[in-house]
Biotite code that builds the C-alpha atoms (Angstrom):
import biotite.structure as struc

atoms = struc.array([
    struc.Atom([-15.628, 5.825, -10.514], chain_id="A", res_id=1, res_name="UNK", atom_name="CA", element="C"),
    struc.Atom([-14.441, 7.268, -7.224], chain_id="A", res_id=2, res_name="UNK", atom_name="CA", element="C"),
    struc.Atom([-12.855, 6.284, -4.236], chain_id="A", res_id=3, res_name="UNK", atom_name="CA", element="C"),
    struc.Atom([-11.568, 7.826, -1.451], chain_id="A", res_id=4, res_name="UNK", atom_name="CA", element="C"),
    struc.Atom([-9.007, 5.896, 1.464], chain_id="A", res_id=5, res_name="UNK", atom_name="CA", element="C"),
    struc.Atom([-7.277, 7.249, 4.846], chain_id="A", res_id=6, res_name="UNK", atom_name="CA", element="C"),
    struc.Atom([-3.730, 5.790, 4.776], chain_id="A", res_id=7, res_name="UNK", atom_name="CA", element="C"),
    struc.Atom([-2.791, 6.307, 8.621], chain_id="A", res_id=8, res_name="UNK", atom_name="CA", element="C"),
    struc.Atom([1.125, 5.778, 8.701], chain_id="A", res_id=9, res_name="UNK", atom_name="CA", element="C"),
    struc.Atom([1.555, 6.955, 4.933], chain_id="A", res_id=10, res_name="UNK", atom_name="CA", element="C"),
    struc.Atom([2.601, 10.458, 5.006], chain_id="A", res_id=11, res_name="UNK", atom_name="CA", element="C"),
    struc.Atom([1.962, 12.700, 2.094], chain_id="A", res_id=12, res_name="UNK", atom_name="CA", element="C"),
    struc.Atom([5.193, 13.039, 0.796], chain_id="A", res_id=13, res_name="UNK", atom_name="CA", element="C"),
    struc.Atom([5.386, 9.330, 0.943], chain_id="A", res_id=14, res_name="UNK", atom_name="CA", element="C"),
    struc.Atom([1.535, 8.719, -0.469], chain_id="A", res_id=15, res_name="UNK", atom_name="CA", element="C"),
    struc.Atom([2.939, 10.816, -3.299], chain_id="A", res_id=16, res_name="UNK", atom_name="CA", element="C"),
    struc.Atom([6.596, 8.877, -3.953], chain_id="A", res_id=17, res_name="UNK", atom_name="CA", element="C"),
    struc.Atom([3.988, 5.606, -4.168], chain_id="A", res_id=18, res_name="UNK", atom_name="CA", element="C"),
    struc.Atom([1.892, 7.313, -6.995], chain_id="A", res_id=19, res_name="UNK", atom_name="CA", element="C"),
    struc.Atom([4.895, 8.027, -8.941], chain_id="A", res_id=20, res_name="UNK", atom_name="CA", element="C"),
    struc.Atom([6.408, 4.366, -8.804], chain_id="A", res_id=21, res_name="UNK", atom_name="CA", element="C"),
    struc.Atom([2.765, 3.707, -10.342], chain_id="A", res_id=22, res_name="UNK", atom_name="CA", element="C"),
    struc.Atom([2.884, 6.262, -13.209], chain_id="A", res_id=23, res_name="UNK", atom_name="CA", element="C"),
    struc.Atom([1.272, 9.246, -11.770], chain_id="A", res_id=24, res_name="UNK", atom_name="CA", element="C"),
    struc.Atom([2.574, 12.550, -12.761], chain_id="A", res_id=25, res_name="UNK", atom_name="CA", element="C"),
    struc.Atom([2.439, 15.473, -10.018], chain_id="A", res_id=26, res_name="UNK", atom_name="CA", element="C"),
    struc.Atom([-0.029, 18.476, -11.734], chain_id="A", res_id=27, res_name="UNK", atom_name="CA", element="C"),
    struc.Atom([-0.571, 20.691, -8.807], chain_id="A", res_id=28, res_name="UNK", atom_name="CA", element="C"),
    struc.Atom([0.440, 20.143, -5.424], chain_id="A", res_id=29, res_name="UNK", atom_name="CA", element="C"),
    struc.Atom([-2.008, 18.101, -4.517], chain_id="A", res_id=30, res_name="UNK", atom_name="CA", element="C"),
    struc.Atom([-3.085, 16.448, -7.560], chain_id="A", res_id=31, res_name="UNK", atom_name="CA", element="C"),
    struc.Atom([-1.181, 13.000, -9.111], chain_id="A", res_id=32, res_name="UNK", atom_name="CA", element="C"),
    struc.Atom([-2.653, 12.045, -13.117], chain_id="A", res_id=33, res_name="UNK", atom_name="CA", element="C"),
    struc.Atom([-1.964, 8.949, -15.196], chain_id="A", res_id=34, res_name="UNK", atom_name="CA", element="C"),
    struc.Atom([-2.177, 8.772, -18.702], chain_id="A", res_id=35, res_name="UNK", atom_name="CA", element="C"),
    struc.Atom([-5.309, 6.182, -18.435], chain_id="A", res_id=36, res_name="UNK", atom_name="CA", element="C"),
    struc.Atom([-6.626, 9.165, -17.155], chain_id="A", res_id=37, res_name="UNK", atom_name="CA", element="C"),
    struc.Atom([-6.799, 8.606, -13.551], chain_id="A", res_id=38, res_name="UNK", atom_name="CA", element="C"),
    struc.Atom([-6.244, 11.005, -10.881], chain_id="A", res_id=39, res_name="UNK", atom_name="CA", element="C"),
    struc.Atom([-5.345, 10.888, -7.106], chain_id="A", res_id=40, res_name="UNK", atom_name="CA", element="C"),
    struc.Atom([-6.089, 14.040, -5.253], chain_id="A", res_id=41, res_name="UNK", atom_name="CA", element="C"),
    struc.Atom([-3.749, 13.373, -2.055], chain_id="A", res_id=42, res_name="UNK", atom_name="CA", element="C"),
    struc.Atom([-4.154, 15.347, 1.246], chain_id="A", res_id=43, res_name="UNK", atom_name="CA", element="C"),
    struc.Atom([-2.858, 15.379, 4.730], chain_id="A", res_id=44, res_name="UNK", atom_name="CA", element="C"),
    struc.Atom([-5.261, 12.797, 7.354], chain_id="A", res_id=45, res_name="UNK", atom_name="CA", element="C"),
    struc.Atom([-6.521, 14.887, 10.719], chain_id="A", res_id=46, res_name="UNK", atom_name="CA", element="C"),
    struc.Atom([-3.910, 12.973, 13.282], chain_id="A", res_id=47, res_name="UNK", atom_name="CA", element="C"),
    struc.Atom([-5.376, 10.368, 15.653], chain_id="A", res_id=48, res_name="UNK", atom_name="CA", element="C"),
    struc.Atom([-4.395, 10.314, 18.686], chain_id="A", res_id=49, res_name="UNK", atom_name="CA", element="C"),
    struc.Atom([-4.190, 7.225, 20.708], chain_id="A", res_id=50, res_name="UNK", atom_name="CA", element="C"),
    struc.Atom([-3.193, 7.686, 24.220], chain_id="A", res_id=51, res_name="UNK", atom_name="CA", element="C"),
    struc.Atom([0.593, 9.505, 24.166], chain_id="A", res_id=52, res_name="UNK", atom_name="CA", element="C"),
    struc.Atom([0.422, 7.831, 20.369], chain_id="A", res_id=53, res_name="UNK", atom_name="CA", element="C"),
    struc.Atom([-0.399, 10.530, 17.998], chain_id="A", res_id=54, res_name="UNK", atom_name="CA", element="C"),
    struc.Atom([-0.617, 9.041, 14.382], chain_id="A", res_id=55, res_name="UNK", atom_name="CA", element="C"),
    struc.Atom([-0.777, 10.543, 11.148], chain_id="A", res_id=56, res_name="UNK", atom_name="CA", element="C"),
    struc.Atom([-1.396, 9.977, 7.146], chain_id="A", res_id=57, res_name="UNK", atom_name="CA", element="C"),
    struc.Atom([-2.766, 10.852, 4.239], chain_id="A", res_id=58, res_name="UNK", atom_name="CA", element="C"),
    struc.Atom([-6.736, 10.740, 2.436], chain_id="A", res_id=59, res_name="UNK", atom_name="CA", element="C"),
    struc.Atom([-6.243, 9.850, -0.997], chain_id="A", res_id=60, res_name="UNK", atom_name="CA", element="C"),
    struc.Atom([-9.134, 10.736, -3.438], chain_id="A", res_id=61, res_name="UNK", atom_name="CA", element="C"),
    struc.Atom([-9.128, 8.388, -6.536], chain_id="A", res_id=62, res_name="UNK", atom_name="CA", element="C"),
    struc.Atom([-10.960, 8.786, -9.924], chain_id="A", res_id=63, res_name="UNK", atom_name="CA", element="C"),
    struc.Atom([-11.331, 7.876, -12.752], chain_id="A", res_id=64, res_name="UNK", atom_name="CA", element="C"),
    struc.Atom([-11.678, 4.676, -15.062], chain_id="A", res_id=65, res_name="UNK", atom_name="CA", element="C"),
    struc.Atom([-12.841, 1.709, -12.975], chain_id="A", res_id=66, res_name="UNK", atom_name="CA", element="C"),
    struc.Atom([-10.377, -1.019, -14.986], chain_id="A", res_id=67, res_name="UNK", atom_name="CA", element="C"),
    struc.Atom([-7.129, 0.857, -14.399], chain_id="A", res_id=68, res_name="UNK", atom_name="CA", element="C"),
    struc.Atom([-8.378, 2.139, -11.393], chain_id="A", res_id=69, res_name="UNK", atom_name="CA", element="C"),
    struc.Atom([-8.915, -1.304, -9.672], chain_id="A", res_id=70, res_name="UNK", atom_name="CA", element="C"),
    struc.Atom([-5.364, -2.308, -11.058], chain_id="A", res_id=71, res_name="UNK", atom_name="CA", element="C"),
    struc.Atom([-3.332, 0.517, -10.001], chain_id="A", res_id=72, res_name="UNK", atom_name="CA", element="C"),
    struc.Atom([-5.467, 0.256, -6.469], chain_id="A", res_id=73, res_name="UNK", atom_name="CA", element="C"),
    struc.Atom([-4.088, -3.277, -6.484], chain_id="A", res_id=74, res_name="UNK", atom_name="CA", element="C"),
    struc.Atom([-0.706, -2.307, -6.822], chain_id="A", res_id=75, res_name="UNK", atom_name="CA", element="C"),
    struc.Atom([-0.918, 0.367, -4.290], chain_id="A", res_id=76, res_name="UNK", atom_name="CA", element="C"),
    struc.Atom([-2.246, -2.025, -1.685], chain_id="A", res_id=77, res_name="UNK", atom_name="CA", element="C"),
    struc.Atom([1.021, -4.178, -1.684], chain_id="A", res_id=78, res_name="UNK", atom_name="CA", element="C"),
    struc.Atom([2.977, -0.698, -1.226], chain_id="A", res_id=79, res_name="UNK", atom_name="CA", element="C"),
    struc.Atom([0.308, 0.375, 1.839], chain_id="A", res_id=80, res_name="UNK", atom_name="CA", element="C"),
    struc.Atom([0.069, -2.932, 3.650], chain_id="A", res_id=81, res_name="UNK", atom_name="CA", element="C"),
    struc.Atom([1.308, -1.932, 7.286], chain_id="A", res_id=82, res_name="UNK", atom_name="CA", element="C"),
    struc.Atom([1.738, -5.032, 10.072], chain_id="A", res_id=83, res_name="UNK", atom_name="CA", element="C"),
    struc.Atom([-1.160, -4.321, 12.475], chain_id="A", res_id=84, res_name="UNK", atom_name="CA", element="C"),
    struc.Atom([-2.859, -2.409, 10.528], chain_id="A", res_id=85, res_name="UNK", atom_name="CA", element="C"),
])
């Protein structure tokens, strides 16, 4: 299973603190693994700009199995939710 998401407002660094408090282990610098055997590939978002606004994020590139997957996606949401988004 595989799923990739733009988190505009969710920098990398930030993206990546969020993994962590879910289990994920940093391997490389752009790649977060879980013992289930999940993985997060996390990059920077191209910055939208809206106006004067100019808004930024991160892509998040999720595999693995689809059961711990869903769950830790779950989790993740709560953590993501921004008001207005």
């Amino acid at each position: 299973m595989s799923i990739v998401h733009e988190y505009y407002g969710v920098p990398v660094w930030l993206m990546k603190e969020y993994l962590t408090e879910l289990g994920a282990v940093e391997q490389e610098e752009e790649t977060m693994r879980w013992e289930t055997g999940c993985q997060a590939v996390v990059r920077p978002v191209p910055t939208r700009e809206i106006g004067s606004l100019a808004v930024g994020g991160s892509v998040v590139e999720f595999s693995g199995c689809e059961g711990p997957l869903e769950q830790m996606l779950e989790q993740l949401e709560c953590k993501t939710l921004r008001i207005g988004a």
